[in-house]
SELUM-259687 format. One record per atom (N, C-alpha, C): residue in three letters; x, y, z. Coordinates in steps of 0.02 Angstrom, whole numbers, padded with zeros to 5 digits, always signed. Example, Ala and Ser with C-alpha at 12.3 -4.5 7.8 and 13.67 -1.06 7.14 Angstrom:
2
ALA+00660-00284+00390 ALA+00615-00225+00390 ALA+00660-00165+00390 SER+00642-00112+00354 SER+00684-00053+00357 SER+00645+00002+00394 
! end
This chain:
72
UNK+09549+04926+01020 UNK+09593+04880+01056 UNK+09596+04897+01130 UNK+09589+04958+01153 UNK+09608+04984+01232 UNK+09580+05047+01218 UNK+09558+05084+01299 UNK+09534+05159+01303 UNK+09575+05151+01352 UNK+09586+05225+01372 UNK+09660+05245+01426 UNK+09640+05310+01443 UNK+09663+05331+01503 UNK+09655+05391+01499 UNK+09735+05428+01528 UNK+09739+05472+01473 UNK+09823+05478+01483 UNK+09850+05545+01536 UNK+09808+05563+01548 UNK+09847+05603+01608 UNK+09792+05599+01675 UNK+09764+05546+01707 UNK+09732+05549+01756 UNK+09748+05590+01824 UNK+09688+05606+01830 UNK+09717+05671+01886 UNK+09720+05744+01877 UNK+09732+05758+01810 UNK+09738+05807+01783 UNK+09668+05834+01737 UNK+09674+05791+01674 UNK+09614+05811+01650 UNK+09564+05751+01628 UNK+09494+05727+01613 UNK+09447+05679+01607 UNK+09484+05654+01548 UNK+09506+05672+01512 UNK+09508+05644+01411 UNK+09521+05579+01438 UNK+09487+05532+01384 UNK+09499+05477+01381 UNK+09517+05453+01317 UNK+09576+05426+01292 UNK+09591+05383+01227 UNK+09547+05336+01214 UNK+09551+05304+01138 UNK+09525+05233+01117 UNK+09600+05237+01066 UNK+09609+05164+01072 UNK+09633+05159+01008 UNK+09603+05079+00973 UNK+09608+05129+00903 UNK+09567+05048+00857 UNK+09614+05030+00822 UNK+09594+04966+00810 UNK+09625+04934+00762 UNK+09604+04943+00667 UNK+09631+04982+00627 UNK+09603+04959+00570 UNK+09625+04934+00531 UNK+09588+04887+00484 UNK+09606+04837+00431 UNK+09550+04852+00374 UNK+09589+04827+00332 UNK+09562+04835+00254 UNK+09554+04901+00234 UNK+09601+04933+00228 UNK+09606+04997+00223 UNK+09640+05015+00133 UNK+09605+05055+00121 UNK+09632+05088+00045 UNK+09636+05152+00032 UNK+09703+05143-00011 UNK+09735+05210-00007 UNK+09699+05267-00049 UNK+09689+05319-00024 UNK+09651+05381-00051 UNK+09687+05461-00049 UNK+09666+05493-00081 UNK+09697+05564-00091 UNK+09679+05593-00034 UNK+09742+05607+00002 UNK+09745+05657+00062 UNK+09749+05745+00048 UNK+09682+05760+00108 UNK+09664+05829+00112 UNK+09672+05862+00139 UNK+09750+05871+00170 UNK+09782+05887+00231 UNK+09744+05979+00235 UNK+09737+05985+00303 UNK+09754+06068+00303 UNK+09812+06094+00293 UNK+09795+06182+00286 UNK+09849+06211+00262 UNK+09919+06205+00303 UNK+09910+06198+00379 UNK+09967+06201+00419 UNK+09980+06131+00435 UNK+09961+06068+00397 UNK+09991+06012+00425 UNK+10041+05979+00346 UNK+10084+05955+00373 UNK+10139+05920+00359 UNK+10136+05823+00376 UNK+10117+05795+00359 UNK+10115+05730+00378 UNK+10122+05686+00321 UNK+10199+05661+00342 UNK+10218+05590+00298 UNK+10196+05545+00313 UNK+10188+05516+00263 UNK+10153+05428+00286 UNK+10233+05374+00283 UNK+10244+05342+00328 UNK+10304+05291+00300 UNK+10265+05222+00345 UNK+10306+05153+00313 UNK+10287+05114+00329 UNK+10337+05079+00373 UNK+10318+05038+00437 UNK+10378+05031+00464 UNK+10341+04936+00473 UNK+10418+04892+00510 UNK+10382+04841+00510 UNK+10386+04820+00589 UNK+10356+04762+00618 UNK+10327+04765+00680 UNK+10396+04780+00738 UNK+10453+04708+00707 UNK+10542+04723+00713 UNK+10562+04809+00727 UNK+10527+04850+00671 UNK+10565+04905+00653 UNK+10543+04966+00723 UNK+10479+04961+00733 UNK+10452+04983+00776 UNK+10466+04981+00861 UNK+10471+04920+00864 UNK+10494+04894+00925 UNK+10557+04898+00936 UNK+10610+04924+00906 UNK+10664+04935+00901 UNK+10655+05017+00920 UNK+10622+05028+00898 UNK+10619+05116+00881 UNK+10600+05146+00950 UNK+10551+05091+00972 UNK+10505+05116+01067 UNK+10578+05091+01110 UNK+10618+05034+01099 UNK+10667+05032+01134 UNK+10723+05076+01135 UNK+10744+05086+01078 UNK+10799+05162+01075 UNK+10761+05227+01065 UNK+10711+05239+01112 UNK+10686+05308+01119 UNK+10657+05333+01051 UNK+10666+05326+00995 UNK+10662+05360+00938 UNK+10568+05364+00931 UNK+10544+05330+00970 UNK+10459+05342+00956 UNK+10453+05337+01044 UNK+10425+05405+01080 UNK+10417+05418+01145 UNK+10343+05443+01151 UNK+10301+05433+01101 UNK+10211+05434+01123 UNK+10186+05379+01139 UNK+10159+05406+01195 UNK+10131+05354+01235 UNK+10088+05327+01192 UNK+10025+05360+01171 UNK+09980+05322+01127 UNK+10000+05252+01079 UNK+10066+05291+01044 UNK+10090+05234+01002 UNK+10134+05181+01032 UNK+10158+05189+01086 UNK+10183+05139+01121 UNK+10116+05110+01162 UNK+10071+05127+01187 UNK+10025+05079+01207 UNK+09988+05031+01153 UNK+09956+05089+01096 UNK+09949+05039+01033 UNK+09982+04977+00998 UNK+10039+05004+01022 UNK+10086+04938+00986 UNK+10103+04885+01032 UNK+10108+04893+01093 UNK+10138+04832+01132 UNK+10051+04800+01159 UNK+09999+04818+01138 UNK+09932+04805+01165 UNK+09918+04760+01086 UNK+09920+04798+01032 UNK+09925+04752+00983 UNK+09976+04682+00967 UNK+10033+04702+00987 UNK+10076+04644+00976 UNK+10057+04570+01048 UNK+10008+04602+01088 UNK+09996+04539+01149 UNK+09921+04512+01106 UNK+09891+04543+01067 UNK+09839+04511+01032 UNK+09858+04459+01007 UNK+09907+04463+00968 UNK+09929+04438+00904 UNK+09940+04377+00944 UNK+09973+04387+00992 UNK+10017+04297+01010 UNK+10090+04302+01025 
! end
């Protein structure tokens, strides 16, 4: 959907973020030191969440307001 580069000036990294679809659910092989819940949120729930601070990554706030101008 977009490449970015999130701290220009500082260091080269550059983001992508994709879009994926048609996705199926499979047995996760986390490493030993990661912890990661999956929850589902809805587009309302989200955008609520980037407005009262409660989600402050940039990535996912660019992902989401770059996806929601696709849409319409």
């Amino acid at each position: 959907m977009i490449s970015f580069y999130p701290s220009p000036g500082y260091v080269s990294e550059k983001m992508t973020i994709f879009l994926a679809t048609d996705l199926t659910a499979g047995e996760a092989k986390p490493m030993d030191d990661e912890r990661i819940q999956c929850k589902w949120f809805s587009a309302k729930q989200v955008q609520q969440m980037i407005h009262s601070n409660q989600i402050q990554d940039g990535k996912t706030i660019i992902g989401y307001f770059v996806w929601k101008s696709a849409k319409g």
